[in-house]
C-alpha positions as CSV (number, residue, x, y, z in Angstrom):
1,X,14.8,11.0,16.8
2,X,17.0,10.3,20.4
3,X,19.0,14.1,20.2
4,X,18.2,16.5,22.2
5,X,16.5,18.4,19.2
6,X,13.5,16.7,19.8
7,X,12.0,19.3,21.8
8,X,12.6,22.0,19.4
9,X,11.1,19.9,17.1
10,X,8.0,18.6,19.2
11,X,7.4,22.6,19.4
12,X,6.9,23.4,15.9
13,X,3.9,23.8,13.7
14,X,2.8,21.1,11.2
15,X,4.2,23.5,8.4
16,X,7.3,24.5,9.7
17,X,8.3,20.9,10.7
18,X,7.4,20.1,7.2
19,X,9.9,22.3,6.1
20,X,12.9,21.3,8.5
21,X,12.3,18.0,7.1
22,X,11.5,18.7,3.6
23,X,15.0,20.9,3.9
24,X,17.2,18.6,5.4
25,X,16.1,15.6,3.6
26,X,16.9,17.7,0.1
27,X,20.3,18.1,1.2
28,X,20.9,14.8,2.0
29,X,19.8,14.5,-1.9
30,X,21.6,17.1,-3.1
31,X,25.0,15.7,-1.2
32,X,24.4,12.3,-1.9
33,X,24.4,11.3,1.7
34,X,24.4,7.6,1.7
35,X,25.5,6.3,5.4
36,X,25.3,8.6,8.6
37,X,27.5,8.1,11.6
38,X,25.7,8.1,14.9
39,X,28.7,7.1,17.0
40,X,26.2,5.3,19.9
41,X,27.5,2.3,21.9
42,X,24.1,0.8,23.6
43,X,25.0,-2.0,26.6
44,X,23.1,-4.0,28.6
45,X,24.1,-4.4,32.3
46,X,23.3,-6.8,35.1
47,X,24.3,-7.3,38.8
48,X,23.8,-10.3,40.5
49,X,22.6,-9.8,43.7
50,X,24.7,-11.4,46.4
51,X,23.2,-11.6,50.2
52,X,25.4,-11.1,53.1
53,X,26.1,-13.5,56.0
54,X,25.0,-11.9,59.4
55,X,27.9,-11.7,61.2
């Protein structure tokens, strides 16, 4: 999990995370949830490093 729920989560008993999951993952069931959206664009960038003349 990337949100920023993870330390909510990372707090929680064994039990009670148990639950959020057990809870969520039902309504996904219950919905029929087949496809979530994340809307996340991941890039790579590079520079090229260019030295400079003395003058």
């Amino acid at each position: 999990m990337g949100s920023g729920y993870r330390g909510t989560l990372e707090q929680l008993d064994t039990d009670s995370l148990d639950r959020v999951r057990e809870v969520n993952l039902s309504r996904l069931v219950k919905e029929q949830v087949n496809a979530i959206e994340t809307n996340v664009i991941y890039a790579v960038a590079t520079k090229d490093l260019i030295e400079v003349e003395a003058q």
